[in-house]
Backbone as CSV, one residue per row, in Angstrom:
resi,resn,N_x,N_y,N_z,CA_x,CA_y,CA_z,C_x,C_y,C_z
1,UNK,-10.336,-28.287,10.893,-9.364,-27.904,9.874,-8.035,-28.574,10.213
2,UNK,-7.509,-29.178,9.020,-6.111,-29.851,9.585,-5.233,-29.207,9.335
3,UNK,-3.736,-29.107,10.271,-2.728,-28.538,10.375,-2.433,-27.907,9.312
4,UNK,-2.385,-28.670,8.023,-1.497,-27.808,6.725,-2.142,-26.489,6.300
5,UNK,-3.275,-26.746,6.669,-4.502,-25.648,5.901,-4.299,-24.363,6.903
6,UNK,-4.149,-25.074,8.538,-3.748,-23.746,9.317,-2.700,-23.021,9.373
7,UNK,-1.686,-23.849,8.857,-0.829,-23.211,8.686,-0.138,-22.680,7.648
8,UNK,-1.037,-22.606,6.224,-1.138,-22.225,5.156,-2.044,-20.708,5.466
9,UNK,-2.799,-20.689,5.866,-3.553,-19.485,6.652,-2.729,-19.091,7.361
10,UNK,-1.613,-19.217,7.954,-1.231,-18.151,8.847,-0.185,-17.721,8.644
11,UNK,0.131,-18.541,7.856,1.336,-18.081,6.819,0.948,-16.869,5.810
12,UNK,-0.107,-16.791,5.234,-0.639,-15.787,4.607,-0.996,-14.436,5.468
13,UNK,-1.916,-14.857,6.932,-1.801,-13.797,7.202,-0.455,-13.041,7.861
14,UNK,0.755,-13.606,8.142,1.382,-13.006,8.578,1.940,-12.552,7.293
15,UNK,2.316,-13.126,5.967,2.536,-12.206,5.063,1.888,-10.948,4.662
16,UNK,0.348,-11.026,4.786,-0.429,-10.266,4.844,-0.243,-8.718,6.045
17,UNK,0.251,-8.918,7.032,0.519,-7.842,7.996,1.598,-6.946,7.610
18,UNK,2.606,-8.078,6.995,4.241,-7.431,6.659,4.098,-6.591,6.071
19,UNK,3.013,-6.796,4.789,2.786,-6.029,3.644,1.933,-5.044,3.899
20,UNK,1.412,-5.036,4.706,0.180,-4.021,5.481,1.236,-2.939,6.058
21,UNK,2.122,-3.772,7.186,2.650,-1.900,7.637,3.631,-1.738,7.117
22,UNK,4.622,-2.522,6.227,5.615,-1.946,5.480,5.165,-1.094,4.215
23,UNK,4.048,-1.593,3.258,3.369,-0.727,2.618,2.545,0.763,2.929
24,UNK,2.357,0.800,4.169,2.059,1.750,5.058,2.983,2.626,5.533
25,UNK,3.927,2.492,5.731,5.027,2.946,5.786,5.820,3.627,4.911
26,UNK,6.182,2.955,3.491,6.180,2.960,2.600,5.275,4.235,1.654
27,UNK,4.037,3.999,1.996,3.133,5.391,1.593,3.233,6.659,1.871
28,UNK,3.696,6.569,3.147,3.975,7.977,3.984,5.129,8.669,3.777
29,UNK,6.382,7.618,3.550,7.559,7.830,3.511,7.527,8.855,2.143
30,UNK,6.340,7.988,1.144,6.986,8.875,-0.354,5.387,9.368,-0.539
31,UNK,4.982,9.861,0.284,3.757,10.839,-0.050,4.254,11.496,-0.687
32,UNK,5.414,12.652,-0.435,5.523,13.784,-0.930,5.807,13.399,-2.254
33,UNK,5.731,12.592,-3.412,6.314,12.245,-4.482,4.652,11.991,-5.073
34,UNK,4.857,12.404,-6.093,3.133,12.692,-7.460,3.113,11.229,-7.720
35,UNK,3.254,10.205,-6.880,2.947,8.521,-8.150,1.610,8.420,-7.478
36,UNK,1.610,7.304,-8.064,0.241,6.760,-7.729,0.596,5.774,-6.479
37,UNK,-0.642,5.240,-6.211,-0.372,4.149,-5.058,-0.141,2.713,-5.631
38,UNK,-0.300,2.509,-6.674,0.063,1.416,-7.371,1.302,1.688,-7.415
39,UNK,2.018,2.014,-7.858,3.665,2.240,-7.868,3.982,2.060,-7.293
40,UNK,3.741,3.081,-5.896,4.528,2.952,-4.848,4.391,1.719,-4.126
41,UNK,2.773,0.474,-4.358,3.026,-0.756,-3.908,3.961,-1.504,-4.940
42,UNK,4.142,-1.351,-5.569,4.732,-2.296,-6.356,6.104,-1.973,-6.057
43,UNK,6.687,-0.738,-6.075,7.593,-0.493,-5.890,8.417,-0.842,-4.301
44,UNK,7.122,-1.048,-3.599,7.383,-1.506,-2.082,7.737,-2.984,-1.878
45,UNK,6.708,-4.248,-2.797,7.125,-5.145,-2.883,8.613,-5.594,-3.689
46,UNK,9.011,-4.752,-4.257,10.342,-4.895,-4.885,11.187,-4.847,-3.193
47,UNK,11.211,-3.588,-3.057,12.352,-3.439,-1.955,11.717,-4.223,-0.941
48,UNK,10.581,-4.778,-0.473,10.548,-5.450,0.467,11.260,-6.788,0.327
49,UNK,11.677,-6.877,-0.512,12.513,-8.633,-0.848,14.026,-8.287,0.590
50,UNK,14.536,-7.304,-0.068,15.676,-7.705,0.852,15.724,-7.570,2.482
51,UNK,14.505,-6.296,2.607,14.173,-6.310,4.201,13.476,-7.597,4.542
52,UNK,12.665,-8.211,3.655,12.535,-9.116,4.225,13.313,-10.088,4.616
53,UNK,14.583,-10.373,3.657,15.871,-11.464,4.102,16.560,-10.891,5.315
54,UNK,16.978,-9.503,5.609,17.520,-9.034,6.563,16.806,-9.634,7.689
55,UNK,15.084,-8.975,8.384,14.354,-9.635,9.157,14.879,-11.193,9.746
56,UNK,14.736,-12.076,8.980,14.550,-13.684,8.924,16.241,-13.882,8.835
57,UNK,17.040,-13.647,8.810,18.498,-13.593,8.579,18.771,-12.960,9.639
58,UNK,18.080,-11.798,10.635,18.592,-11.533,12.058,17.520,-11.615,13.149
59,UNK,16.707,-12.253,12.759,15.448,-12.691,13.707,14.898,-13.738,13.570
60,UNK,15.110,-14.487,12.352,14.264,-15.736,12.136,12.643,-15.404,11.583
61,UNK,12.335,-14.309,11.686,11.128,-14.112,11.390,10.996,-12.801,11.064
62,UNK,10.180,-12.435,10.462,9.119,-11.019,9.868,8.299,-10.487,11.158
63,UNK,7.812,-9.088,11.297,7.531,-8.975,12.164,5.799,-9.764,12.416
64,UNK,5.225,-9.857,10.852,4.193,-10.702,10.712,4.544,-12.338,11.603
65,UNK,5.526,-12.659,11.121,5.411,-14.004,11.565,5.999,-13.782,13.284
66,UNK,6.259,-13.437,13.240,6.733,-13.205,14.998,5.371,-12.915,15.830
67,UNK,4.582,-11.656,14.941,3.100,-11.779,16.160,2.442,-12.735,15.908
68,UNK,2.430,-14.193,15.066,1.975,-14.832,14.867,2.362,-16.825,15.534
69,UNK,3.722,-16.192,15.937,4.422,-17.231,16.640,4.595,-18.177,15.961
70,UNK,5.192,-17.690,14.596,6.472,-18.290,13.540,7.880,-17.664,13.376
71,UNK,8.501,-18.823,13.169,9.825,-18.323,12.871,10.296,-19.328,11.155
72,UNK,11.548,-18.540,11.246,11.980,-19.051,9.221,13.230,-20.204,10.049
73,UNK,13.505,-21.223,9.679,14.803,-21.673,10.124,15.587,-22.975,8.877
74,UNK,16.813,-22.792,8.854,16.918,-23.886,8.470,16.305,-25.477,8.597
75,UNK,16.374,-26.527,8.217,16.225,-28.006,8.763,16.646,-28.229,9.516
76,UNK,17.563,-27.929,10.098,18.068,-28.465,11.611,17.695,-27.350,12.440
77,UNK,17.298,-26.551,12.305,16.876,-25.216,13.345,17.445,-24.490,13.655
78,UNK,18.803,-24.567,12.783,19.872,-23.321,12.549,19.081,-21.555,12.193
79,UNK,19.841,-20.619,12.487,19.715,-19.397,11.896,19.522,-19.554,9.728
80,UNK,18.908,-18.538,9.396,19.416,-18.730,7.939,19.954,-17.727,7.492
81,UNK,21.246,-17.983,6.833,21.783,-17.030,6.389,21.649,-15.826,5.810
82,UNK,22.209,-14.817,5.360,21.414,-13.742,4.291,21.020,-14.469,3.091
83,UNK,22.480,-14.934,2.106,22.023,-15.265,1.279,20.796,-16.488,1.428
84,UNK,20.598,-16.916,1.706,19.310,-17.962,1.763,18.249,-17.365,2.320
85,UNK,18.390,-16.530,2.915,16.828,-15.936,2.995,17.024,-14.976,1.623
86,UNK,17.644,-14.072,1.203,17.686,-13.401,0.427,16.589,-14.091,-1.019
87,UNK,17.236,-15.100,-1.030,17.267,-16.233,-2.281,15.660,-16.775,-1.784
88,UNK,15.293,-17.200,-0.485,14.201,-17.599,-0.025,12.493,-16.314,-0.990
89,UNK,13.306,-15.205,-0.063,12.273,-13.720,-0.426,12.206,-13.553,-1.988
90,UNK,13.039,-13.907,-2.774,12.890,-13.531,-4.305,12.370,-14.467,-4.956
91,UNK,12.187,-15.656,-4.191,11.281,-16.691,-4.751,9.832,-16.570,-4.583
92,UNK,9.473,-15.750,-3.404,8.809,-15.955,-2.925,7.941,-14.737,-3.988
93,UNK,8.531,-13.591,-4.449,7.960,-12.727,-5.381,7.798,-13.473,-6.637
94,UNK,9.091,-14.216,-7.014,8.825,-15.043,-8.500,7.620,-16.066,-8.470
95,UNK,7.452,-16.632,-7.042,6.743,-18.050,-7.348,5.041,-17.673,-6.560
96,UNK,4.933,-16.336,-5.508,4.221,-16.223,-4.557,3.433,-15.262,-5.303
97,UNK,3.771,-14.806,-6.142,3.238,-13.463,-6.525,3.597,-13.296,-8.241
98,UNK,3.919,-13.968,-8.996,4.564,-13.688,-10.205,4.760,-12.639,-10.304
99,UNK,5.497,-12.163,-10.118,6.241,-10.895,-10.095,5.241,-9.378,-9.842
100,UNK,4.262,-10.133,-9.082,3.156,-8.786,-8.831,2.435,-8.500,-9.981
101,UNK,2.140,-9.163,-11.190,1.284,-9.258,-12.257,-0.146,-9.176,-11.471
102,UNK,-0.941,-8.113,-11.739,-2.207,-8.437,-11.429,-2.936,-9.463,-11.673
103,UNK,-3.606,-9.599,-11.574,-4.863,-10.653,-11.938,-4.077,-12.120,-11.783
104,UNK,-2.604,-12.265,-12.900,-1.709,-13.404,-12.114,-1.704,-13.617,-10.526
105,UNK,-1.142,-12.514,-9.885,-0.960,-12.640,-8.510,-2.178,-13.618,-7.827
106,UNK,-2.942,-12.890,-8.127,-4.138,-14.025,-6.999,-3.963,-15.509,-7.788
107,UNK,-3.632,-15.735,-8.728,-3.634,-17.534,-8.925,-2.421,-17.431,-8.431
108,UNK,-1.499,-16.910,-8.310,0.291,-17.278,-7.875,-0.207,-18.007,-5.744
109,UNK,-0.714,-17.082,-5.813,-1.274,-17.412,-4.196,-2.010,-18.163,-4.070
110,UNK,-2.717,-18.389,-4.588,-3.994,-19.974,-4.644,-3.097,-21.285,-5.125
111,UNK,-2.229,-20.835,-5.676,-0.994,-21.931,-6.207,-0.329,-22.314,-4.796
112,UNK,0.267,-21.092,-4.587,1.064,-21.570,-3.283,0.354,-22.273,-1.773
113,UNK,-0.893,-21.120,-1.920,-1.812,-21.802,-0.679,-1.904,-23.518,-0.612
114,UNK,-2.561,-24.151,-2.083,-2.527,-25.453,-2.506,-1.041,-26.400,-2.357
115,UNK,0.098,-25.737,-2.659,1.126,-26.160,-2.394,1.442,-26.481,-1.005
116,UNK,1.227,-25.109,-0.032,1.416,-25.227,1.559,0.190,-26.517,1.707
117,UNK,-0.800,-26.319,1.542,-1.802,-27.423,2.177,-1.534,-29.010,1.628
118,UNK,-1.166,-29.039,0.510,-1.078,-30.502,0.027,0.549,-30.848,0.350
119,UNK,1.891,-30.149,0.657,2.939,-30.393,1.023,3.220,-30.046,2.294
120,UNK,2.864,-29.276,2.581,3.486,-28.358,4.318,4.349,-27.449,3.876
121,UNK,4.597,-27.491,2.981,5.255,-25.783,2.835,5.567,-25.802,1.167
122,UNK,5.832,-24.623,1.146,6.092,-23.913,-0.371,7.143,-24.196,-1.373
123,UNK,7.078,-24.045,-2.497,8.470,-24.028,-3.579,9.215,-23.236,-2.879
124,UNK,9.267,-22.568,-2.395,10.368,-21.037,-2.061,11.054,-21.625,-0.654
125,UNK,10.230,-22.496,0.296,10.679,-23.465,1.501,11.767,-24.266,0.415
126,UNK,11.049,-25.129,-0.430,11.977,-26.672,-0.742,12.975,-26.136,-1.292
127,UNK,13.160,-24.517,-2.344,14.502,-24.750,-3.051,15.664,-24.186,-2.209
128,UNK,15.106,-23.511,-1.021,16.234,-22.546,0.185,16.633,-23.932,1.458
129,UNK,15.380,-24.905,1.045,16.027,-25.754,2.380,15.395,-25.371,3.812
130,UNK,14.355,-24.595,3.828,14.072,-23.799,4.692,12.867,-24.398,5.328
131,UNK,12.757,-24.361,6.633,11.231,-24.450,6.865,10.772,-23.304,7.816
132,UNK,8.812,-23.314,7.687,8.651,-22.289,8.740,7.733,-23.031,9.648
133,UNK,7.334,-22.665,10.889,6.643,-23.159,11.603,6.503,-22.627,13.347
């Protein structure tokens, strides 16, 4: 398997973890509330946009990408700011996920997967300036 593809995979799964225990988290926090669990994911991926810029804006990374031994950085290997990760994470719902549309979502991710593998990284990398690795 060549590099882009692995690291198109591990890029997913560390998105994949974030969303695992922050959604987990997330569940417990608002058990006591009558929604459904659809809500409350959806409602989790909303607010996860800005924890996620906070994360990567004071760590460089998610806690996904950290057990995974990635970090977010500018092009020169600077820190990234809030706003640019901020701006990074809301792309990443607009372009990664269309806005959490079912049945959309899984082509939004087969989009991006194809994007990471045939470029080395994502729309939501090229318009923040950002790379991960």
């Amino acid at each position: 398997m060549d590099v882009s593809k692995k690291n198109a995979i591990k890029r997913f799964l560390a998105r994949s973890v974030d969303y695992l225990w922050f959604t987990t988290l997330l569940l417990f926090l608002l058990s006591s509330f009558d929604w459904n669990e659809a809500t409350v994911i959806y409602i989790g991926w909303i607010v996860f946009i800005p924890i996620e810029a906070m994360f990567i804006a004071q760590w460089n990374a998610t806690p996904g990408k950290a057990l995974l031994g990635m970090k977010v950085s500018s092009q020169d290997g600077s820190t990234v700011d809030i706003g640019r990760s901020l701006a990074r994470s809301t792309y990443v719902w607009v372009y990664g996920f269309w806005l959490g549309i079912p049945v959309l979502s899984f082509f939004a991710n087969l989009s991006a997967y194809n994007d990471c593998t045939e470029n080395g990284n994502t729309i939501w990398d090229r318009k923040t300036e950002l790379v991960v690795g």
